[in-house]
N, C-alpha and C positions, 0 to 999 in steps of 0.2 A: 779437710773433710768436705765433702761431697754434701751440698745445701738443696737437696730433694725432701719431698714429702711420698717420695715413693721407696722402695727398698733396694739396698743397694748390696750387692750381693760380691763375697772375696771369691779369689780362687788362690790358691796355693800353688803353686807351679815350678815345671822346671824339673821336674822329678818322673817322668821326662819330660822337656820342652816340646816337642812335638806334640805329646799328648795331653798336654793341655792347655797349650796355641789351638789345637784342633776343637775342643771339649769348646772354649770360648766361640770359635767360627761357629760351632753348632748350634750352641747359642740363638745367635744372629740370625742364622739359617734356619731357625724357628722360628724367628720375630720380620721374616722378610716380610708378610703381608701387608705390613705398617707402615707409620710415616717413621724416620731413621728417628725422631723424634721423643714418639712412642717405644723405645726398643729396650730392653732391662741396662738397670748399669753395674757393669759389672770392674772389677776391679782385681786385677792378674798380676800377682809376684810372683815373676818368673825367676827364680835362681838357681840356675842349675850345678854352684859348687854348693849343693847340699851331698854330701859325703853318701856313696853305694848305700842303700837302704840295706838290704839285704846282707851285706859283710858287714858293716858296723853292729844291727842288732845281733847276730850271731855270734859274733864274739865279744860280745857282750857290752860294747859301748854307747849303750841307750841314753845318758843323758846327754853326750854331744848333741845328736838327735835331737831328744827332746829339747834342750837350750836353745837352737834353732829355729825349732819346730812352734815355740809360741813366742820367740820374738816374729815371724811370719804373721804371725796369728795375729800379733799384737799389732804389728802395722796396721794389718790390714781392719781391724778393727778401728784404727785412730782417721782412718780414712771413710769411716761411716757405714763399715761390711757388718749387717744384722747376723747373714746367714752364709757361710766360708765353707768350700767345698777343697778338700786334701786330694790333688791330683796324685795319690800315691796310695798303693793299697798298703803294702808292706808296713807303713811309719803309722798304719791304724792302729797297729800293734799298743802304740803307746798314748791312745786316747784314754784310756783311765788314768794315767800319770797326769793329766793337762790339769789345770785349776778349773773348778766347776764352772764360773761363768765362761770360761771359752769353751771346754768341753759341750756347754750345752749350744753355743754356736756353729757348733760343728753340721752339718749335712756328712751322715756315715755311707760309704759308699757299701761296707758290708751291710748295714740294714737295709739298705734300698733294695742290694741283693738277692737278702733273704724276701721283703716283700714281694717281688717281683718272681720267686723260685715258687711261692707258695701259691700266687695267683693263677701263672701258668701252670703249676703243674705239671712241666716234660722235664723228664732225666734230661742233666746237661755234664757236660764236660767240663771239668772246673780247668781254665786255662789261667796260671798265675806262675809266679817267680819262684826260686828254690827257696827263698825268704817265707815268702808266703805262706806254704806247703809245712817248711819245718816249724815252722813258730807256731803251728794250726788256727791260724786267723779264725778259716771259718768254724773248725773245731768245736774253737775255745767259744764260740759265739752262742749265747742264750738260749737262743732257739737252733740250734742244731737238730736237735731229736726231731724235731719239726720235720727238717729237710732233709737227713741224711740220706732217707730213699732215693731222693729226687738228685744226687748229686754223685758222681762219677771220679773220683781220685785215680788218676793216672801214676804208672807202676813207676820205680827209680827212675830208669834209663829213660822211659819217655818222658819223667817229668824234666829231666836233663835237659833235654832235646827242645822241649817249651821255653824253657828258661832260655836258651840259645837263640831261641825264633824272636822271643820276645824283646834282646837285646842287640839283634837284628833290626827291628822296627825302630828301635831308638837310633839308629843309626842310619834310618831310611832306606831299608833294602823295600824290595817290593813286597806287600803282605802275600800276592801271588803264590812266593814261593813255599809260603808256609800251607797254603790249603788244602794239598792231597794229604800231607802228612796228617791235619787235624780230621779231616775224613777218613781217613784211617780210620783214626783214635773212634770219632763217633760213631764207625759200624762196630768195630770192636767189640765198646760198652754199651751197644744199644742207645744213643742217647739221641734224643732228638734236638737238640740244642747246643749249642758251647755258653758259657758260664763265664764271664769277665772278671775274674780276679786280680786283672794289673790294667794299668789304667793303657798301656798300648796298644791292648786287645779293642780301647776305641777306635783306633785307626781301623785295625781289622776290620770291626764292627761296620764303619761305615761304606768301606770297600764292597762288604759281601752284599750289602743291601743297596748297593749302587748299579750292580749287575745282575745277570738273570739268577729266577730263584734257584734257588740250590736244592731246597728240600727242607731244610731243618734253617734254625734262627739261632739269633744271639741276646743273651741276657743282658745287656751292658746300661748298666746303672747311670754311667756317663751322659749318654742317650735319654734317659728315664727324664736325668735331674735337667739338660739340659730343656728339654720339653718343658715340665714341673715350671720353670724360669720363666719360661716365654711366656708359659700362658698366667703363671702369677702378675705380669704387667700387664696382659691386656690391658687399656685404656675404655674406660666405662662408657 
């Protein structure tokens, strides 16, 4: 266990590894202004034989999942993690299943989402997995009614085609190649945003805000919570 008097924060990982090796860099890259000293601690189980998200809940073997899913938990709680962020949208799915003390440790990355749809206010593109999309994460989510105006469900074949790009990214193609097609998608639906429903759309995310503007943004929670971190350690 990690012997601070500051907070010491998990990350779930590996799900995919890129993108939440990145999620951590970003981190850091919020906290560059500091002394390395100063910088949040964070605390990254990365493992990436955690079994396809998206085909294991579908067909219906969610407690392998879930078994997994809070021994990760459990590490990283014995390791001094207050507040544990699940680099995986899909395996949200099965945060009411969790035991309430971990569940309420959790950092939702669908809630941050919703916060973040509401404050902005632009129709976005919901860009997420076939998992995703069939199991209705966001759907099935409280406050839907809230947002449903503001959010943009892409038809079969193009959500196909996401799922594709998205598994693309775990695999390190270039996000490049996915960006006409999502401008597409976003004259389409009128949207002036894309909507981060898988956590690889960080990578994206970071990409499109790295080059000239484009025109329209990106929701990504990842970004949110990363920020949220850095400036929770300030140093007084």
């Amino acid at each position: 266990m990690v012997r601070s008097d500051r907070p010491v924060f998990g990350v779930v990982g590996g799900m995919g590894a890129l993108a939440s090796a990145e999620f951590v860099k970003t981190i850091y890259e919020f906290s560059a202004d500091r002394r390395e000293q100063d910088s949040p601690i964070v605390m990254l189980s990365s493992d990436p034989t955690f079994p396809d998200r998206t085909e294991m809940l579908l067909r219906g073997a969610r407690d392998v999942l879930l078994d997994r899913l809070i021994d990760s938990l459990n590490q990283l709680r014995g390791l001094g993690a207050s507040k544990i962020v699940i680099c995986c949208f899909t395996i949200h799915h099965l945060l009411p299943d969790l035991p309430p003390d971990l569940r309420e440790s959790i950092i939702s990355l669908v809630d941050v989402a919703y916060s973040a749809l509401m404050h902005d206010a632009k129709r976005s593109l919901l860009v997420c997995s076939n998992g995703t999309r069939k199991l209705r994460l966001f759907e099935q989510h409280s406050r839907w009614k809230d947002v449903a105006q503001l959010v943009a469900l892409p038809e079969e074949d193009e959500q196909y085609t996401i799922h594709e790009f998205i598994y693309g990214i775990k695999r390190n193609r270039d996000p490049e190649e996915f960006v006409a097609f999502l401008e597409t998608l976003l004259a389409n639906y009128r949207c002036d945003s894309l909507l981060a429903g898988c956590t690889e759309v960080h990578l994206l995310a970071k990409y499109l805000a790295s080059g000239e503007r484009r025109g329209y943004g990106c929701i990504d929670p990842l970004t949110i919570i990363a920020r949220q971190i850095a400036q929770e350690t300030q140093p007084f």
